[in-house]
C-alpha positions as CSV (number, residue, x, y, z in Angstrom):
1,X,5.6,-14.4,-36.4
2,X,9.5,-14.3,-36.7
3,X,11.8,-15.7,-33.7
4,X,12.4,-11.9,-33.2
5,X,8.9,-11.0,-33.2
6,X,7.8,-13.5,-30.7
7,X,11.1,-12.6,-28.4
8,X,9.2,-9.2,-28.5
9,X,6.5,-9.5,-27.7
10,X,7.7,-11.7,-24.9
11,X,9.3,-8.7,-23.3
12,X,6.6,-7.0,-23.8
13,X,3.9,-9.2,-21.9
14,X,6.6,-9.9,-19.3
15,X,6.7,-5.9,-18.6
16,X,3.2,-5.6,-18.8
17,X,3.2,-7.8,-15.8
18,X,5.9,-6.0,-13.8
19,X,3.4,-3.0,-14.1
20,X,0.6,-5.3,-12.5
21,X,-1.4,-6.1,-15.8
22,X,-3.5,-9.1,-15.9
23,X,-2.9,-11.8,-18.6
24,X,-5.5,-10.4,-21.3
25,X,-3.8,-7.1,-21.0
26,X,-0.7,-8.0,-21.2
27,X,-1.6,-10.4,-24.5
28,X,-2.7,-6.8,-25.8
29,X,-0.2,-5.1,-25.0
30,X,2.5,-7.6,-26.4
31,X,0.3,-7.8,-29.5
32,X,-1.0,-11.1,-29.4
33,X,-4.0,-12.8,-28.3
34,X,-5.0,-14.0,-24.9
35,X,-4.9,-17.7,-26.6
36,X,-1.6,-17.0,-27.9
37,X,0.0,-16.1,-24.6
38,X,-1.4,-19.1,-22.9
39,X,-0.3,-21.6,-25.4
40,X,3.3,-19.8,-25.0
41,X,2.9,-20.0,-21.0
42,X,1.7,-23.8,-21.6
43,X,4.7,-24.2,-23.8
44,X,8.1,-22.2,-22.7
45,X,8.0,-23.1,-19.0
46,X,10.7,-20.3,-18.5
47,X,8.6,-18.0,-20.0
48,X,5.8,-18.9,-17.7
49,X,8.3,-18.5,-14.9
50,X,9.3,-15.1,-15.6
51,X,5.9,-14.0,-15.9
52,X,5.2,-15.0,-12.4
53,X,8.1,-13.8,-11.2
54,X,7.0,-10.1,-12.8
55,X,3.8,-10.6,-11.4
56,X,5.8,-11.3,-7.8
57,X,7.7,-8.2,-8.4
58,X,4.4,-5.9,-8.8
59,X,3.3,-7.4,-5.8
60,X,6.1,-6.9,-3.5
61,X,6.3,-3.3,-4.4
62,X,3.2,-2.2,-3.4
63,X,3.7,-3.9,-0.5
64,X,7.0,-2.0,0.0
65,X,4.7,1.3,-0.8
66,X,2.0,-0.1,1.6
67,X,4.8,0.0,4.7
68,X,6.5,3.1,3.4
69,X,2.9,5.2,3.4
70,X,0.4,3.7,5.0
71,X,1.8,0.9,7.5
72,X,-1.5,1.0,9.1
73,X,-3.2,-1.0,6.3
74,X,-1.0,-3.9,7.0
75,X,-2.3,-4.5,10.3
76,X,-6.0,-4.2,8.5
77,X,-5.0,-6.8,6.1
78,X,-4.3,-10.3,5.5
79,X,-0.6,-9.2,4.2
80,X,1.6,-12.0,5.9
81,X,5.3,-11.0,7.0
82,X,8.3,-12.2,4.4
């Protein structure tokens, strides 16, 4: 795989993420295998962090949606203030 390539595909499993998919999916989705993306995440610590970071993101959204459309669920929940 070319420097490009594996840029690429970075972006890709990064906004797989942001949309809420789990690792496999997102190794799919960026083309690569679920090995690969954890030997990436083991190795490019940045990488790693901007994965969790997009994962923080798809959380915090549906939060946002949660208190926008049904702020009833919160108190039903173990949701803890920010």
């Amino acid at each position: 795989m070319t420097d490009t390539e594996q840029v690429n595909a970075k972006v890709k499993a990064i906004d797989c993420r942001r949309w809420g998919g789990d690792y496999e999916d997102c190794a799919y989705a960026a083309g690569i295998s679920p090995d690969t993306l954890l030997r990436w995440r083991k190795d490019d610590t940045e990488f790693a962090d901007t994965l969790e970071a997009a994962w923080s993101d798809y959380k915090m959204g549906l939060i946002r949606d949660v208190k926008k459309d049904k702020p009833e669920i919160l108190l039903q929940s173990d949701f803890r203030k920010r």
